[in-house]
Every structure is written in structure tokens, then in C-alpha cells.
N, C-alpha and C positions, 0 to 999 in steps of 0.2 A: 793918689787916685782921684779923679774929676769924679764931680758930684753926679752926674748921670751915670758916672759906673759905676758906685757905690750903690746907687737904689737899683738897678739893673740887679748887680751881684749878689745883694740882698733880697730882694725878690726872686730872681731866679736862682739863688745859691738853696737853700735846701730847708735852709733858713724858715721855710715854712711851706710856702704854699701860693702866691700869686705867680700868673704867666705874662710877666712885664713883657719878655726877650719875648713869647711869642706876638703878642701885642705889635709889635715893633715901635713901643714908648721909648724912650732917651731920656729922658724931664721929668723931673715933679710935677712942672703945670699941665703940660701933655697927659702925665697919666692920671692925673686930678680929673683934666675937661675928659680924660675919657670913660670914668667909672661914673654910674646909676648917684642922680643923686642920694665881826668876826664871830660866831658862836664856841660851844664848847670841843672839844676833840669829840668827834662820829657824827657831828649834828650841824646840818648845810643850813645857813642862816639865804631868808627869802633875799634876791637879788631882784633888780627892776626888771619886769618880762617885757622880753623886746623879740622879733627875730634874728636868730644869730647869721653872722656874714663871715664868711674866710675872705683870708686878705684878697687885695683884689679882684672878688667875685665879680664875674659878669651881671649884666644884671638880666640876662636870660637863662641864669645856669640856676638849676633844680638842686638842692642842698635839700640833707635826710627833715623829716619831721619834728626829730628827737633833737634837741637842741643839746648836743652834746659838748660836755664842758659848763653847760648853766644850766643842771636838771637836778632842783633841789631835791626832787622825790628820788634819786637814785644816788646821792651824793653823800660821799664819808669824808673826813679827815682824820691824817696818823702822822704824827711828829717822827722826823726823819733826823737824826743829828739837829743843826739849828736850825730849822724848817720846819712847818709845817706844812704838808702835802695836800692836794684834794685829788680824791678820785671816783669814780662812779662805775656801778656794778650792774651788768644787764644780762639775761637768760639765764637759761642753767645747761649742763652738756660740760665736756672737758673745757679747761679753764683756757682761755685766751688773754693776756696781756697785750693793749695796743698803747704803742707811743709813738706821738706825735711828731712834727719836725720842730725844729728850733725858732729862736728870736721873733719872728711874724708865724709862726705856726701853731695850727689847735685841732682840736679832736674833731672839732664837725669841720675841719678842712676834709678829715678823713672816712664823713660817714656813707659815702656809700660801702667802702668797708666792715662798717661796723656794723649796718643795717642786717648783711649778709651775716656777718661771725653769729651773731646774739640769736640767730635760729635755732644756733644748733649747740651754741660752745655759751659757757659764762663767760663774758669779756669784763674783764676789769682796762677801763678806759682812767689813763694817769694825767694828772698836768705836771710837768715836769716845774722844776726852781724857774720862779721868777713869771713861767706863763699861766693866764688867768687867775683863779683862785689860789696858786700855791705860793707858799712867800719864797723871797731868794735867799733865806738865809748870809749869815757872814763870812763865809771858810770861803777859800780860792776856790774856783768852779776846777773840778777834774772828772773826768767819765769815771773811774774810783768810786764817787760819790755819786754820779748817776745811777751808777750799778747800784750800790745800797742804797739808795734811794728806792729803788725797782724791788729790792726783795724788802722793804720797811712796808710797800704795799701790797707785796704779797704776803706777808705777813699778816699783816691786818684785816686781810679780804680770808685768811683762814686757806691759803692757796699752796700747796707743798710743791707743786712743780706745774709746771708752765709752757706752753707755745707764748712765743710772742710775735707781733707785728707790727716792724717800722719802719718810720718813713725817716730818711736823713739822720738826724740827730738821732732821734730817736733809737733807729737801725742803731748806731754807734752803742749809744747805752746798753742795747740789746747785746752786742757781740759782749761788751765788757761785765753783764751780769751773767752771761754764761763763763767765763773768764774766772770769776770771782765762787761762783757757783754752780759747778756744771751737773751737779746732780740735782737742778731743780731747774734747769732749762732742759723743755724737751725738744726743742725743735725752735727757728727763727725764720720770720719771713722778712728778708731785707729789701728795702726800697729806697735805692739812691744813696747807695753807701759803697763803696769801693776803698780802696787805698788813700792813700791822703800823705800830702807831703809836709812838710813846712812850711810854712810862705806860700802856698797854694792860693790863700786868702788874703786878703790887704786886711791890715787890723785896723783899719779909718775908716767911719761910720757917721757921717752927721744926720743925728737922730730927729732935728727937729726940719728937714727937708725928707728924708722916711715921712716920718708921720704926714706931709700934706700929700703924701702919693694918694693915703687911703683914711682921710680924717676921719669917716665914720666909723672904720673897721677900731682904731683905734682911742677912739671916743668907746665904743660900745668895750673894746676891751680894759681898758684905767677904770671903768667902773664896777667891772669884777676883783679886778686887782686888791689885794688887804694891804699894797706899801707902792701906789702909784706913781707915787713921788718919786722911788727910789726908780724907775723903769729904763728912763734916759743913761744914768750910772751902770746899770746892768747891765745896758747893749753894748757900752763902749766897752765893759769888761769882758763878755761875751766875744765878742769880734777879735779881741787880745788874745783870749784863750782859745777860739777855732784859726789863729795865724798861726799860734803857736802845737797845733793839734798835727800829729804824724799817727800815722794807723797801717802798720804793715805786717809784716811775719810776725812781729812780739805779740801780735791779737791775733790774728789767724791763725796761726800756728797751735795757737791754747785750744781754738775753741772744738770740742766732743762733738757735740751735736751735730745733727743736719742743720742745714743753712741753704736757702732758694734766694739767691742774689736776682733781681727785678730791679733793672734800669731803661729809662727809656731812649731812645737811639740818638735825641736832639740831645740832652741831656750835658749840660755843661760843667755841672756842680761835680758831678759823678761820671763822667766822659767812660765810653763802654769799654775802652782798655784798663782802668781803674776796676770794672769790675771782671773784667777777664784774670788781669791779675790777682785778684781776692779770689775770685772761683778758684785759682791753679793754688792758692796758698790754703786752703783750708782741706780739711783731711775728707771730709763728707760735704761736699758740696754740690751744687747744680745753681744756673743761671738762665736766665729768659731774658730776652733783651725784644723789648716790645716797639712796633714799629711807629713811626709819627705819632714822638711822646718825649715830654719834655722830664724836668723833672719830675715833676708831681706827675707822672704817669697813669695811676690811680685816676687821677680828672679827664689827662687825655684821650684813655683808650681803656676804658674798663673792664668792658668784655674781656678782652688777654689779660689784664693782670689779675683779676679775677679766675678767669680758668686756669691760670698758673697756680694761685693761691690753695682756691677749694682743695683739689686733691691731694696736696702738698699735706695739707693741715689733716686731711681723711684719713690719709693713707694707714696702714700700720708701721710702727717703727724698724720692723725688722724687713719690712720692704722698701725704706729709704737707703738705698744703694746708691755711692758718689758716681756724679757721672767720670766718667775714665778718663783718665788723664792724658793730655796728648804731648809730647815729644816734643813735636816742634813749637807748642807754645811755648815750652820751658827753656826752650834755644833764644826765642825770641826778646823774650820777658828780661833773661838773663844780660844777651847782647845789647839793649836799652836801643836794635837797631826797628823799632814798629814800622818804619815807612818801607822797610827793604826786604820784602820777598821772594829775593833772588840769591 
């Protein structure tokens, strides 16, 4: 893979959170000239206060108040297998779990999200292995361990059962701690998570051309970091383990709960027949596919994914009914013929 399709794929893969591909950057230099110039376990040691940036941020784009991800006053730690986790706890209301997207991705890529949740719900906001304050532990990366990861911090927030909502990666973990645990997931909001094949993703990552796309995102992030050093090591590990990542009927098929699949229609990471097909595999499902929106859809067009979400999450449980299954998707899905309507 050429080094402009690796930060491209990286960026707009799911990965986190910049709109390189809307951009229409190619380069690291290009998208350089075009961006704005440990304590004890439960106890968030002070970090240097800056304002926080999600990757890529424009530098006219409105990001929450709450510097989510570096808000010592709401910040815990809970040792997860060989990890230690951080997370942070806001309102009070039924409990919401939000995670993030992967490799360039963080909570306040997601806070007009969370702005909204913490009115009504307690959100426990996670940093997953390896991003900002959580360390990466040594054990091979598996969504397995994402999952217990996800209930180590429910655990420790005192949280018996949970809505969650995620973004990419996130989403992923999210299906697999319902998988793992389906009597403490009550419901999932997925964002940019469909099917997934093998080799979907090039496992080649050269991490120190990343890093000049967005040198300040990433300057500001090694300093939250408790094993900076090791970060370069963890993507190239990272990238191995999303090439080698398949996601199909063995997870959908597990998962109880409801599930509101939210993709956006540009969407390259998650391409909307990925999530039509996840929609037709899961037992209770429903999908929204929002229009002029990339991945991170959430930035794009928030109004719609927002009015998908609220009542999603309001609703009562016994009024989440799967939307109905149609015939001919399951003709088509099977045939592997998508271009052929006739």
C-alpha cells in the first residue's frame, strides 16, 4: 500500500475520527499545510491543561467544553487483565457506556454525543488499551478482551447493565461484550460497524508519516499517554490485528439485544451494504443510514444521527421491535450478486 493510502485509510478508516477522504488531502505534507496551526488505582493524577483536538480537527469546528478523555475531576482507574484502564463518569439517569473509535480515535472526537447522553443517562466514557490514558497491556489485542475490558469498567463504575454507544472500533467491542455478556447489555448504538472481511485492511502503517498529518493532535496525545514510547509498536500491532479482524454471522447471530446500525452513505470504512448486511444478520435490529456523511457521521450530520439515537436509547424495551425482514435482501446478500437488480 502507497503512503498516501495508508494515511488516507487510516484517517478515514474508522480508526478514529479525521475527514482526510473529505478533505481531498493525498499527503502528509498536504494535510499538514492544511490543518490550524501515573497515580494509585481510582485516583486521576493532574495532567498538563491544554485544549483538547480530535485528529484532524478543522480549525473552525466547535468541539464539547468538557475535555473528554483529560477531565481529572471525573476520572477513575480499574485494572483490566494486564492493563490498566481510565474512564470517566458524567450525570446520573440509566447508565450509558460510550466507546470511542480506534488507533487516532478519543472521546471528545465524540462529544457532541456525550454532551447530549450525560443529561439524561450516567455515561461512563472508556479509553480503550493503548488510547490516551489506558496502558496497552501485553496479551495479543482480541475484541475477547475488548469485551472484558468493557465489563472490568462496568464493574468498577458499580454498573449491572448498560446501553452502549459506538463509534467503529468501539461499535465492534460493543457487539462482542454483548456476545460475551448478554444480560448486561441492554441495547447498542452502532456507528460505522458493519461486516468486516479479512484483508479488508492493509496491515502496513507507517506510523511516523501518520503522525506529521496531525503533529499537534499527536504531541498533545504521547503526553497523556503512561507508555508513549511503546505507541509506534502498538499501531503496527493494531493494523495486524484489524487485517486479520472478520465480523459476521458468528457475532451477529449471538448478539440479544437491540442494535440501531448508523452509517453514513460516503462511508468507506463501513460501506452501507456492510451494514445492510449486519442489519439482515442480527435478530433485533434497525438501521439509519444518514445522508452526506462520512464515517464519523456523528461530525457530519448530527442532527440525523442524533434523532436516530435519542429515541432509540428512550424508548421502552418491549417497544424495540426488529424492523421486518425483507426477502429480497436475503436473495441478494446470499447471491454475493449487489450490482444486479434484475
Amino acid at each position: 500500500m502507497k503512503k498516501h493510502s495508508q494515511l488516507k485509510w487510516l484517517a478515514s478508516l474508522a480508526l478514529g475520527a479525521g475527514v482526510l477522504a473529505a478533505y481531498g488531502i493525498h499527503d502528509a505534507q498536504a494535510a499538514y499545510a492544511a490543518l490550524p496551526a501515573d497515580g494509585t488505582a481510582g485516583v486521576v493524577e493532574q495532567k498538563e491543561a491544554q485544549p483538547l483536538r480530535w485528529f484532524t480537527e478543522k480549525a473552525d469546528a466547535v468541539g464539547s467544553s468538557t475535555p473528554y478523555g483529560n477531565n481529572e475531576k471525573a476520572g477513575h482507574y480499574v485494572q483490566s487483565g494486564d492493563a490498566r484502564l481510565y474512564y470517566e463518569v458524567y450525570g446520573k439517569g440509566t447508565p450509558v457506556v460510550v466507546l470511542h473509535g480506534g488507533g487516532v480515535g478519543t472521546p471528545y472526537e465524540m462529544g457532541c454525543i456525550i454532551d447530549e447522553l450525560r443529561k439524561n443517562h450516567e455515561v461512563i466514557v472508556m479509553l480503550t488499551r493503548g488510547h490516551g490514558r489506558s496502558e496497552i497491556g501485553h496479551s495479543p489485542l482480541t475484541y475477547k478482551q475488548k469485551g472484558e475490558d468493557v465489563l472490568a469498567v462496568m464493574d468498577a463504575a458499580h454498573v449491572k447493565k448498560a446501553m452502549i454507544v459506538g463509534f467503529s472500533d468501539g461499535a465492534y467491542s460493543a457487539y462482542e461484550t454483548a456476545v460475551l455478556a448478554p444480560e448486561r447489555v441492554e441495547r447498542i448504538a452502532a456507528i460505522g460497524a458493519g461486516t468486516l472481511r479479512k484483508g479488508y485492511f492493509s496491515a502496513d502503517i507507517d506510523v511516523e508519516a501518520l503522525e506529521k498529518v496531525d503533529p499537534a493532535f499527536f504531541a498533545q496525545q504521547k503526553k497523556l499517554m503512561p507508555e508513549p514510547e511503546r505507541w509506534g509498536s502498538f499501531m503496527k500491532d493494531y493494523m495486524k490485528f484489524w487485517n486479520g479482524m472478520e465480523v459476521g454471522k458468528e457475532t451477529f447471530g449471538k448478539i440479544e439485544c437491540p442494535v440501531l446500525l448508523i452509517a453514513g452513505d460516503e462511508d468507506d470504512h463501513a460501506p452501507m451494504v456492510t451494514m445492510v448486511e449486519a442489519a439482515d444478520l442480527l435478530k433485533n435490529g434497525r438501521l439509519l443510514i444518514v445522508p452526506k456523511a462520512w464515517h464519523t457521521a456523528f461530525l457530519d450530520n448530527f442532527p440525523v444521527v442524533w434523532a436516530g439515537i435519542e429515541p432509540f436509547l428512550d424508548a421502552k424495551e418491549s417497544d424495540l421491535l426488529p424492523s421486518k425482514k425483507v426477502a429480497y435482501n436475503d436473495k441478494i446478500l446470499e447471491s454475493g450478486n449487489l450490482g444486479d437488480n434484475h
